[in-house]
N, C-alpha and C positions, 0 to 999 in steps of 0.2 A: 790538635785532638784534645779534647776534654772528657775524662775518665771520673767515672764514679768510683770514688777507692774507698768506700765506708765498709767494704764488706772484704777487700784484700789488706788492708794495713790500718796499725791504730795511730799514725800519726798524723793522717789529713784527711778531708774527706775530699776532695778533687787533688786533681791532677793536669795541670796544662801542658800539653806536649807539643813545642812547636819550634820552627825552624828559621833562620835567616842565612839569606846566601851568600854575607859578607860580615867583615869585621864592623864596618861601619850600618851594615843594616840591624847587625844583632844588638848594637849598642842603640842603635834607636827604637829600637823594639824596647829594649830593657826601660830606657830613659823614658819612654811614652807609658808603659805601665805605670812606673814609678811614679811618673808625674799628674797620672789622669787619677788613679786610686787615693793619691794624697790631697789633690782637691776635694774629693768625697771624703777625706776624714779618715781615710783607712790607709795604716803605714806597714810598711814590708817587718818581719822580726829579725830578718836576715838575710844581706843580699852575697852569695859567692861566686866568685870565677870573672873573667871578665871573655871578650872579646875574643881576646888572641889564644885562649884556653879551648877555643869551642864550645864553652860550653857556662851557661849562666842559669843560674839558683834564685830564685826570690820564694819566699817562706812566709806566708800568710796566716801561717798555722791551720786554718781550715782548708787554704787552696796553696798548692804549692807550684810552681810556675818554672818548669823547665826550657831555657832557649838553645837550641843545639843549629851548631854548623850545620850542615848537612854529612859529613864524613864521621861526627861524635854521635849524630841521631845515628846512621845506620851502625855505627861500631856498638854503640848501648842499647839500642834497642828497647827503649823503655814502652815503646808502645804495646810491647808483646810480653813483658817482664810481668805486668801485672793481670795475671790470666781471668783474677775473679773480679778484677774491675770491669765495669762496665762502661763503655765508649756511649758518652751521650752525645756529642759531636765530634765528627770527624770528617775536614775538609783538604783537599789535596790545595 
């Protein structure tokens, strides 16, 4: 899911909310951001959590990039946390 948060919080202005179904798929997710964005020039300010956490951080400052298990996505709930964000995409 990709959220417009310019008008819910002043710290980003998207929001990526997405999920992998394994330890090893969410690190390839993570890894694949990382590595396709720093080809283009553009590096993370801050990457947290890893894998076995459930749950992974990468901070773009303008786009901020949440990877969730699937048990940490429905525990946080962030797709519904930010009520005045606006969902610009959002794919099952």
């Amino acid at each position: 899911m990709l959220l417009d948060a310019r008008q819910a919080c002043n710290f980003t202005d998207y929001m990526v909310i997405l999920s992998g179904e394994s330890d090893r798929q969410i690190n390839a997710i993570r890894d694949e951001i990382l590595h396709s964005l720093k080809q283009s020039g553009v590096y993370a300010r801050h990457v947290e959590g890893d894998a076995s956490s459930g749950w992974i951080l990468i901070d773009y400052i303008d786009v901020v990039i949440h990877i969730f298990a699937p048990s940490e996505r429905e525990y946080y709930n962030l797709d519904s946390v930010w009520p005045a964000a606006s969902p610009v995409v959002h794919i099952q």
